[in-house]
C-alpha positions in Angstrom: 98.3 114.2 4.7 95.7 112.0 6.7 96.7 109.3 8.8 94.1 106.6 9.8 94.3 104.3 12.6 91.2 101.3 12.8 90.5 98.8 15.6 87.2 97.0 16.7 88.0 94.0 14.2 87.8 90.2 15.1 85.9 87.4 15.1 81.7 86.7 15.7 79.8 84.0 15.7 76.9 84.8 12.8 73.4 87.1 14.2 76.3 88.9 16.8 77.5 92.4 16.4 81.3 94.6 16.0 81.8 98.5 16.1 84.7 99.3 14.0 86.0 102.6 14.5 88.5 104.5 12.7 90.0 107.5 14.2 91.9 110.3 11.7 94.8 112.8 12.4 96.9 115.6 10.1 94.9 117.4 7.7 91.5 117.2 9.4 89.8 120.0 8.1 90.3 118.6 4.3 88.4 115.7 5.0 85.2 115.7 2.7 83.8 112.0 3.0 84.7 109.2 5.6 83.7 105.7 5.0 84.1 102.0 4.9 84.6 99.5 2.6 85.6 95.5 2.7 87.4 93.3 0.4 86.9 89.3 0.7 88.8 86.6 -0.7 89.2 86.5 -4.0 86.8 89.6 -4.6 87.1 93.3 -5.0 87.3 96.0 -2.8 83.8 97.3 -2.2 81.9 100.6 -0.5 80.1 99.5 2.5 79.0 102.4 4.0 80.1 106.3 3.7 79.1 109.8 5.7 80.1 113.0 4.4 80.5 116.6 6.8 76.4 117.1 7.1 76.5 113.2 8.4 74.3 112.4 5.2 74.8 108.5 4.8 74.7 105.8 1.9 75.4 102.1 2.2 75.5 99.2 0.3 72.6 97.2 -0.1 73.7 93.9 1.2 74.6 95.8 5.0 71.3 98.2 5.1 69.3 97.5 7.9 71.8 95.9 9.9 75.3 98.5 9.6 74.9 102.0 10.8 77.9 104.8 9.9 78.6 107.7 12.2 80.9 110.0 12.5 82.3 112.3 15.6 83.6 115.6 14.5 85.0 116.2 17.5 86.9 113.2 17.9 87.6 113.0 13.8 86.5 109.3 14.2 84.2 107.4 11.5 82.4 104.2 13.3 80.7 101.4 11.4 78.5 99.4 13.9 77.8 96.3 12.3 74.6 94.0 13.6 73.2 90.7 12.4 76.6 89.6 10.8 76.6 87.0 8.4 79.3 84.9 7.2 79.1 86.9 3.9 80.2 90.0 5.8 83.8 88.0 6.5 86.1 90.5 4.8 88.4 93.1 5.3 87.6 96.3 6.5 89.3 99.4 5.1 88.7 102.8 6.6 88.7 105.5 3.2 88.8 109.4 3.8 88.3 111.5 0.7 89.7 114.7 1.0 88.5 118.5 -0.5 91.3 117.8 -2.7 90.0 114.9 -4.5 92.8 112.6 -2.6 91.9 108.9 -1.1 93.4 107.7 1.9 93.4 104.3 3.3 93.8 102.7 6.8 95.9 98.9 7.4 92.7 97.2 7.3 90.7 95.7 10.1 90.0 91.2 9.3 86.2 90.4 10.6 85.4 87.4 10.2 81.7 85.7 11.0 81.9 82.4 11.5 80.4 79.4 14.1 
Protein backbone atom coordinates (compact mmCIF):
# COMPACT_ATOMS: atom_id res chain seq x y z
CA UNK A 1 0.00 0.00 0.00
CA UNK A 2 1.04 3.73 -0.93
CA UNK A 3 -0.40 6.54 0.76
CA UNK A 4 -0.24 9.98 -0.90
CA UNK A 5 -0.67 13.25 0.73
CA UNK A 6 -0.72 16.62 -1.91
CA UNK A 7 -0.71 20.36 -0.98
CA UNK A 8 0.53 23.51 -2.89
CA UNK A 9 -3.08 23.96 -4.56
CA UNK A 10 -5.07 27.32 -4.79
CA UNK A 11 -5.77 30.03 -6.63
CA UNK A 12 -3.47 32.45 -9.30
CA UNK A 13 -4.12 35.14 -11.15
CA UNK A 14 -3.14 33.89 -15.05
CA UNK A 15 1.12 34.36 -16.15
CA UNK A 16 1.77 33.52 -12.01
CA UNK A 17 3.16 30.30 -10.73
CA UNK A 18 2.15 27.12 -7.91
CA UNK A 19 4.48 24.15 -6.79
CA UNK A 20 2.39 21.27 -6.01
CA UNK A 21 4.01 18.70 -4.13
CA UNK A 22 3.00 15.31 -3.20
CA UNK A 23 4.75 13.51 -0.65
CA UNK A 24 4.39 9.24 -0.42
CA UNK A 25 4.59 6.84 2.55
CA UNK A 26 4.19 2.67 2.92
CA UNK A 27 5.54 0.68 0.27
CA UNK A 28 8.21 3.09 -1.03
CA UNK A 29 10.45 0.96 -2.61
CA UNK A 30 7.63 -0.39 -5.10
CA UNK A 31 7.12 2.82 -6.54
CA UNK A 32 8.08 2.61 -10.36
CA UNK A 33 6.54 6.02 -11.89
CA UNK A 34 5.23 9.22 -9.90
CA UNK A 35 3.24 11.76 -11.68
CA UNK A 36 0.52 14.25 -12.17
CA UNK A 37 -2.44 14.46 -13.82
CA UNK A 38 -5.61 17.09 -13.83
CA UNK A 39 -9.23 16.65 -14.49
CA UNK A 40 -11.46 19.87 -15.40
CA UNK A 41 -15.05 20.30 -15.52
CA UNK A 42 -16.78 18.25 -17.51
CA UNK A 43 -13.54 16.59 -19.06
CA UNK A 44 -11.44 13.57 -18.47
CA UNK A 45 -8.77 12.93 -16.31
CA UNK A 46 -5.53 13.54 -18.14
CA UNK A 47 -1.45 12.94 -17.67
CA UNK A 48 0.18 16.09 -17.10
CA UNK A 49 3.44 15.31 -16.28
CA UNK A 50 5.30 11.93 -14.98
CA UNK A 51 9.05 10.89 -13.71
CA UNK A 52 10.06 7.45 -13.31
CA UNK A 53 13.29 6.09 -10.70
CA UNK A 54 16.14 7.45 -13.30
CA UNK A 55 14.12 11.02 -13.03
CA UNK A 56 13.48 10.56 -16.96
CA UNK A 57 10.45 12.93 -17.55
CA UNK A 58 7.41 13.26 -20.14
CA UNK A 59 4.66 15.86 -20.15
CA UNK A 60 1.80 16.82 -21.90
CA UNK A 61 2.02 19.08 -24.61
CA UNK A 62 -0.27 21.82 -23.55
CA UNK A 63 2.16 22.31 -19.97
CA UNK A 64 5.77 21.84 -21.81
CA UNK A 65 7.74 24.72 -21.44
CA UNK A 66 6.07 26.12 -18.59
CA UNK A 67 5.57 22.73 -15.79
CA UNK A 68 8.68 21.08 -14.64
CA UNK A 69 8.33 17.49 -12.63
CA UNK A 70 10.84 16.45 -10.06
CA UNK A 71 11.15 14.13 -7.77
CA UNK A 72 13.20 13.73 -4.25
CA UNK A 73 14.15 10.15 -3.45
CA UNK A 74 15.05 10.97 -0.26
CA UNK A 75 11.99 12.65 0.78
CA UNK A 76 9.69 10.19 -1.60
CA UNK A 77 8.09 13.48 -2.81
CA UNK A 78 6.95 14.14 -6.64
CA UNK A 79 6.71 18.09 -7.22
CA UNK A 80 5.06 19.73 -10.27
CA UNK A 81 6.16 23.41 -10.45
CA UNK A 82 3.75 24.99 -12.62
CA UNK A 83 4.77 28.66 -14.44
CA UNK A 84 2.87 30.80 -16.85
CA UNK A 85 -0.68 29.43 -15.73
CA UNK A 86 -3.39 29.87 -17.88
CA UNK A 87 -6.97 29.67 -17.16
CA UNK A 88 -7.00 26.40 -19.22
CA UNK A 89 -4.75 24.85 -16.56
CA UNK A 90 -7.90 25.41 -13.90
CA UNK A 91 -8.35 21.72 -12.94
CA UNK A 92 -7.83 19.28 -10.46
CA UNK A 93 -4.61 17.96 -9.66
CA UNK A 94 -4.25 14.30 -8.83
CA UNK A 95 -0.92 12.89 -7.59
CA UNK A 96 -0.63 8.95 -9.47
CA UNK A 97 2.19 6.49 -8.26
CA UNK A 98 2.46 3.38 -10.32
CA UNK A 99 3.89 0.67 -8.54
CA UNK A 100 6.47 -2.49 -9.66
CA UNK A 101 3.42 -4.31 -9.30
CA UNK A 102 1.39 -2.78 -12.02
CA UNK A 103 -0.96 -1.08 -9.18
CA UNK A 104 -2.23 2.80 -9.49
CA UNK A 105 -2.60 4.91 -6.61
CA UNK A 106 -4.20 8.17 -6.27
CA UNK A 107 -3.99 11.22 -3.87
CA UNK A 108 -7.53 13.44 -2.71
CA UNK A 109 -6.74 15.84 -5.36
CA UNK A 110 -5.36 19.36 -5.09
CA UNK A 111 -8.24 22.36 -6.95
CA UNK A 112 -5.95 25.09 -8.95
CA UNK A 113 -7.63 27.35 -10.31
CA UNK A 114 -6.17 30.40 -12.75
CA UNK A 115 -8.29 33.03 -12.82
CA UNK A 116 -8.21 37.28 -12.68
Amino acid sequence: QVQLVESGGGLVQPGGSLRLSCAASGSISSILHMGWYRQAPGKQRELVARINRSSFTNYADSVKGRFTISRDNAKNTVYLQMNSLKPEDTAVYYCNVLTVLTVTYWGQGTQVTVSS
